[in-house]
N, CA and C atoms as a LAMMPS dump frame, in Angstrom:
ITEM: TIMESTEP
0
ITEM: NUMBER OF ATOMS
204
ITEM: BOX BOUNDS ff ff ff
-5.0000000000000000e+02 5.0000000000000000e+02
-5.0000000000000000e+02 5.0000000000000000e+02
-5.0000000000000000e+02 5.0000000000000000e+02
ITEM: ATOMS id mol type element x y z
1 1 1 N -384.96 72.612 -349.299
2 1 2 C -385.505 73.836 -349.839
3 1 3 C -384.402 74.783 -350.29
4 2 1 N -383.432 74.386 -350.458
5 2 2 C -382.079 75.233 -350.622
6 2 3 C -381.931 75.423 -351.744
7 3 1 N -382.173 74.855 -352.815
8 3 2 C -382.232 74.555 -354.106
9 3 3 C -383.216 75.904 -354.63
10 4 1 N -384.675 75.18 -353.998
11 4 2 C -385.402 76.566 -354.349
12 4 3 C -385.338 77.948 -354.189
13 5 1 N -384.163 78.171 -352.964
14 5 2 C -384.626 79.393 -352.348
15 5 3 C -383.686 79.899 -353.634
16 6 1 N -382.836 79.388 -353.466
17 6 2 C -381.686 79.917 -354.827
18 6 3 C -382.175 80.176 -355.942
19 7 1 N -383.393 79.136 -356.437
20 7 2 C -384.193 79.832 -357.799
21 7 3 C -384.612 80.894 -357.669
22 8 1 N -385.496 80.816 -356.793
23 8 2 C -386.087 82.115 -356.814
24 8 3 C -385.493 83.38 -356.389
25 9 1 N -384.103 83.48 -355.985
26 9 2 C -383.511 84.074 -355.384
27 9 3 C -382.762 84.74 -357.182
28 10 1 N -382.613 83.709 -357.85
29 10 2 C -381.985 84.14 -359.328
30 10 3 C -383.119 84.705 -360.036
31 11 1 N -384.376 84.25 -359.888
32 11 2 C -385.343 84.557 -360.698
33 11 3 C -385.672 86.059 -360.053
34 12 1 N -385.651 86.258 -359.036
35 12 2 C -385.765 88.233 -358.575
36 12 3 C -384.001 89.098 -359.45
37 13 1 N -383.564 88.357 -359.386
38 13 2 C -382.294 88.998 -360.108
39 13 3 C -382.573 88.672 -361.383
40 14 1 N -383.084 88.054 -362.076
41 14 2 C -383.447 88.304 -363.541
42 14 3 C -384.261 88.977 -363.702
43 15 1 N -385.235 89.31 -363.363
44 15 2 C -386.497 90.276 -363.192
45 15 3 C -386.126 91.854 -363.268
46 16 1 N -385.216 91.66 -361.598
47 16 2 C -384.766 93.082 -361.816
48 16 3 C -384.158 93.55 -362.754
49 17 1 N -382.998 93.06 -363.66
50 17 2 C -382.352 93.058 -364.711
51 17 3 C -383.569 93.131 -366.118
52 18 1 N -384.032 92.492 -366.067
53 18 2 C -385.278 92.682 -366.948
54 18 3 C -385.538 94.287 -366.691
55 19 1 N -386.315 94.549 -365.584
56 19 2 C -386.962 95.412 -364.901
57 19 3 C -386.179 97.09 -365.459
58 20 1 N -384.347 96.459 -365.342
59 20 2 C -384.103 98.083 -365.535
60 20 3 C -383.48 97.949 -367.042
61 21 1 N -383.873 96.985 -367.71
62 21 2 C -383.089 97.141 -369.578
63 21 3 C -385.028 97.533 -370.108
64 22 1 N -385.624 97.347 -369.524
65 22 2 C -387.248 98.121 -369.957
66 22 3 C -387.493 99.391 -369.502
67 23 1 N -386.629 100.071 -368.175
68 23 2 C -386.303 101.221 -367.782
69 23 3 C -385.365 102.477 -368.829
70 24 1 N -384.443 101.607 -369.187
71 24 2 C -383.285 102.161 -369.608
72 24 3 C -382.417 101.364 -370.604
73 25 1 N -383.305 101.196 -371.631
74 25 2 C -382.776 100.503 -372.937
75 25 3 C -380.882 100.539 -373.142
76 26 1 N -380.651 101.824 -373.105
77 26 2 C -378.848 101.953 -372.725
78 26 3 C -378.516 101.809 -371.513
79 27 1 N -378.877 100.857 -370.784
80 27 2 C -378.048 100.497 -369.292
81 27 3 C -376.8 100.048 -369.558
82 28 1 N -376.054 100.307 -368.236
83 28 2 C -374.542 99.679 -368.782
84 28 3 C -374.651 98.744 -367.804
85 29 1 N -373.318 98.055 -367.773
86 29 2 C -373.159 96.878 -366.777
87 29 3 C -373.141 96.892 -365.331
88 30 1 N -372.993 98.739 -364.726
89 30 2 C -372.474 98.518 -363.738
90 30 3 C -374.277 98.653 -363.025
91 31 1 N -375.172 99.278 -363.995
92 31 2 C -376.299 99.405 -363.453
93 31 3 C -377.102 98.21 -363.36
94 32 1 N -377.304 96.948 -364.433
95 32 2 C -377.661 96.271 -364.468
96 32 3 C -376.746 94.995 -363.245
97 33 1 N -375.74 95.194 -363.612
98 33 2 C -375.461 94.454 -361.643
99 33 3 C -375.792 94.817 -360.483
100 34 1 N -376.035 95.957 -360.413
101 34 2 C -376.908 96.395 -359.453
102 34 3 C -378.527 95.926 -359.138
103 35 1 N -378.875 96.152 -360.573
104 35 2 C -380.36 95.877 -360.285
105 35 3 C -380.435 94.007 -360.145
106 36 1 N -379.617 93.696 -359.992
107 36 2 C -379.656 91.834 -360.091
108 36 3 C -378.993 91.605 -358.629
109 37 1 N -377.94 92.14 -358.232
110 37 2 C -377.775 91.96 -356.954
111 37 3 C -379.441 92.598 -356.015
112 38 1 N -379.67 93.935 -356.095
113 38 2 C -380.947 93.815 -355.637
114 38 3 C -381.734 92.979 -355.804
115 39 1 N -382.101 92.156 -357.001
116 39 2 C -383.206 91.345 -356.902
117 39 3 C -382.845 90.066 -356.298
118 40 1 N -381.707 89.824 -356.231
119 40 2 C -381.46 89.032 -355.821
120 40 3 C -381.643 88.534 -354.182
121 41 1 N -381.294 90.264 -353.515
122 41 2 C -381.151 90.43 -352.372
123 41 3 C -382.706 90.033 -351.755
124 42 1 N -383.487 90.572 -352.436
125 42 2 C -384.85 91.199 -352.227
126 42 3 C -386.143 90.099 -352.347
127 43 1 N -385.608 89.139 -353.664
128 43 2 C -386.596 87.584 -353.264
129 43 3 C -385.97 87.423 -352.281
130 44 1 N -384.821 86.695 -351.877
131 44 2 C -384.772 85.78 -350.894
132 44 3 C -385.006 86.874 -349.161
133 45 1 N -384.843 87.867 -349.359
134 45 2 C -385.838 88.8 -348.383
135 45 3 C -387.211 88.701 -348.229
136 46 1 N -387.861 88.822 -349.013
137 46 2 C -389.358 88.52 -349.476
138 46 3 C -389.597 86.767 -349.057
139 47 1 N -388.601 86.061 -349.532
140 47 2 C -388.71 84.542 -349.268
141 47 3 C -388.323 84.499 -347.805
142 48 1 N -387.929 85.106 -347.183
143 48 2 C -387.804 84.807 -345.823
144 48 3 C -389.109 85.425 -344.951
145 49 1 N -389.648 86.821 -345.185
146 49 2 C -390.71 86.912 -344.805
147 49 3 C -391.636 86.316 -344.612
148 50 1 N -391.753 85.546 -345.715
149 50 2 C -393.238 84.724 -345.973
150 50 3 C -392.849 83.46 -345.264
151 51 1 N -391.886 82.95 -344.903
152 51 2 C -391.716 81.984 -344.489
153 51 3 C -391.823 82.299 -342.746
154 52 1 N -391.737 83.249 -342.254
155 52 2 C -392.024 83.46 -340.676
156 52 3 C -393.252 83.874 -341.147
157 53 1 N -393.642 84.51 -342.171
158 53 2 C -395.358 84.699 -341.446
159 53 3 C -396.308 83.044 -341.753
160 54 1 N -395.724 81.909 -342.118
161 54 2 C -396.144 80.876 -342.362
162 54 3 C -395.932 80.379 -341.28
163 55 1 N -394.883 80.16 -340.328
164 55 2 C -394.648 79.752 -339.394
165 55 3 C -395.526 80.036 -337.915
166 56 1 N -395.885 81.594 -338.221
167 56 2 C -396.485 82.585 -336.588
168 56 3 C -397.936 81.74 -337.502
169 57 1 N -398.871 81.838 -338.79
170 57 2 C -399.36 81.089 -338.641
171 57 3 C -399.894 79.7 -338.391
172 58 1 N -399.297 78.853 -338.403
173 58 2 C -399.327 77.623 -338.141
174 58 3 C -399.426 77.43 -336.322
175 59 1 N -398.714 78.248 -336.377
176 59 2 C -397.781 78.74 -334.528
177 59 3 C -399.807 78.973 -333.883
178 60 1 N -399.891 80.19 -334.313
179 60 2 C -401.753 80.573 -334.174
180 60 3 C -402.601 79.184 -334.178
181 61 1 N -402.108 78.711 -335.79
182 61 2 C -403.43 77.374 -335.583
183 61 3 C -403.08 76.453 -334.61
184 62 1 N -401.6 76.303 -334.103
185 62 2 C -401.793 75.268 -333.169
186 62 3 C -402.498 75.631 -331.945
187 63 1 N -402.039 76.773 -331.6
188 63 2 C -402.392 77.825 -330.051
189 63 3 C -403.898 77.401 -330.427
190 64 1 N -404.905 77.151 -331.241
191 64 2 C -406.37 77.291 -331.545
192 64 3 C -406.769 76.253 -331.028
193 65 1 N -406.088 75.059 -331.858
194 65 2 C -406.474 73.89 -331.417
195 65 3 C -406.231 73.112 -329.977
196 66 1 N -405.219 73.859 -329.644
197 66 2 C -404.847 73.05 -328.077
198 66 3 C -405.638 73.925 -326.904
199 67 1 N -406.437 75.229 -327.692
200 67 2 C -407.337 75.589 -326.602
201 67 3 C -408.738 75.155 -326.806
202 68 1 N -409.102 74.525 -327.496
203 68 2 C -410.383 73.726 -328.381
204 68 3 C -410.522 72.495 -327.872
């Protein structure tokens, strides 16, 4: 999954970069590295979230079934 996390980890840093040249048609470079290191930061933040709340669920469905 290392592969992916990295896509999507580039694809929030293109976004954001997207995100602030639709903000601020004259962005310069130092703003638009900014907004790409954030996005960058921020999927694979977001990608880690979702991946423990996938886990506490699964974690739940087992706790269900072994009291069933």
């Amino acid at each position: 999954m290392g592969l992916l996390d990295t896509l999507g980890e580039v694809a929030g840093a293109i976004a954001a970069v997207e995100a602030a040249e639709k903000l601020d048609p004259d962005a310069g470079l130092l703003t638009k590295g900014i907004a790409a290191v954030a996005g960058f930061k921020g999927a694979g933040a977001l990608e880690d979230m979702l991946e423990k709340k996938d886990d506490s669920t699964s974690d739940a469905a087992q706790d269900d079934q072994a009291q069933a």
